[in-house]
C-alpha positions in Angstrom: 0.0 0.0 0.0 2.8 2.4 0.8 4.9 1.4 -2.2 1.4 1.9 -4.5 0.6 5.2 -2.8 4.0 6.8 -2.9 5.0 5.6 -6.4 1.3 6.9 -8.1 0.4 9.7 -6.1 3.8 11.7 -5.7 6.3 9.5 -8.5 8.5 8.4 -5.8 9.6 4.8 -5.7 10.7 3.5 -2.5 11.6 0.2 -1.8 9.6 -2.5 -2.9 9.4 -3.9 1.1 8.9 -3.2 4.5 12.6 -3.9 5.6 14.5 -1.3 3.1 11.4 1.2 3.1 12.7 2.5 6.4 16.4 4.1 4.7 14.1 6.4 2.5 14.2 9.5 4.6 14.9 11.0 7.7 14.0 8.9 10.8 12.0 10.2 13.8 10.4 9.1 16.6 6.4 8.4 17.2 6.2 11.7 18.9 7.2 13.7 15.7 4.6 12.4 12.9 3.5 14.5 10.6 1.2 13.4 7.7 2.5 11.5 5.4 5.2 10.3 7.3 5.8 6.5 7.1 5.0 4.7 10.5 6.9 1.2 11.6 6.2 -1.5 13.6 9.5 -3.6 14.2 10.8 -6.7 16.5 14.6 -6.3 17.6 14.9 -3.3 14.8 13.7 -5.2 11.8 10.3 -4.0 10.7 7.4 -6.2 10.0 5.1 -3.6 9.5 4.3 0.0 7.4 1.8 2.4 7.7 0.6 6.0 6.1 0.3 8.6 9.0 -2.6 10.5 8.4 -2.7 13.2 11.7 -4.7 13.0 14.3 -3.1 9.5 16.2 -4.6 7.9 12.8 -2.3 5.9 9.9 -3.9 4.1 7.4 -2.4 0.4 6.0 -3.3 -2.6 4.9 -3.6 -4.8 7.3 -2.2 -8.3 5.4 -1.6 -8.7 1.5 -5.3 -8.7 0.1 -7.0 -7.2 2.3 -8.6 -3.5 2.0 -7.1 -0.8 3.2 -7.9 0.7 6.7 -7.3 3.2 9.1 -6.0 2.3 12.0 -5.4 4.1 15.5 -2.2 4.5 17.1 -2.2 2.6 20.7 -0.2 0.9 23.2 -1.6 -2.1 22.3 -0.4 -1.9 18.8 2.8 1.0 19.0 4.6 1.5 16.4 8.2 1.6 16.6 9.4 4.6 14.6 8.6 7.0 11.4 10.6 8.1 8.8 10.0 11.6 7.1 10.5 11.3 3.0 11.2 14.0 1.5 9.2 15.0 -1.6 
């Protein structure tokens, strides 16, 4: 979804997965999102997870391959790990 978004709506092409998405701009912490940022969910460092940031505590993703795109809430149950800012 992020790959889709970034690449149609804005011409950028960022990596093609989770894992090398993250080296595409400047990283940040949860605190500092701003939309559009990129949000991660990692396990030891390595990401498993991107999201859309959208403002408001919101990000939107897609939950597993095939499934419809949602927006989701940012909580301590699920917390993401880090952002990255890409410049555009």
């Amino acid at each position: 979804m992020v790959y889709y978004t970034f690449k149609n709506a804005l011409g950028i092409t960022l990596g093609g997965y989770t894992g090398s998405q993250q080296y595409n701009g400047t990283r940040l912490s949860v605190s500092q999102l701003q939309p559009g940022d990129l949000v991660f969910w990692a396990t030891a460092g390595v990401p498993y997870h991107v999201a859309l940031y959208i403002g408001n505590n919101q990000y939107i993703h897609a939950p597993q391959p095939g499934q419809t795109v949602q927006v989701g809430t940012i909580s301590g149950y699920f917390a993401p790990s880090f952002g990255v800012h890409v410049a555009f």
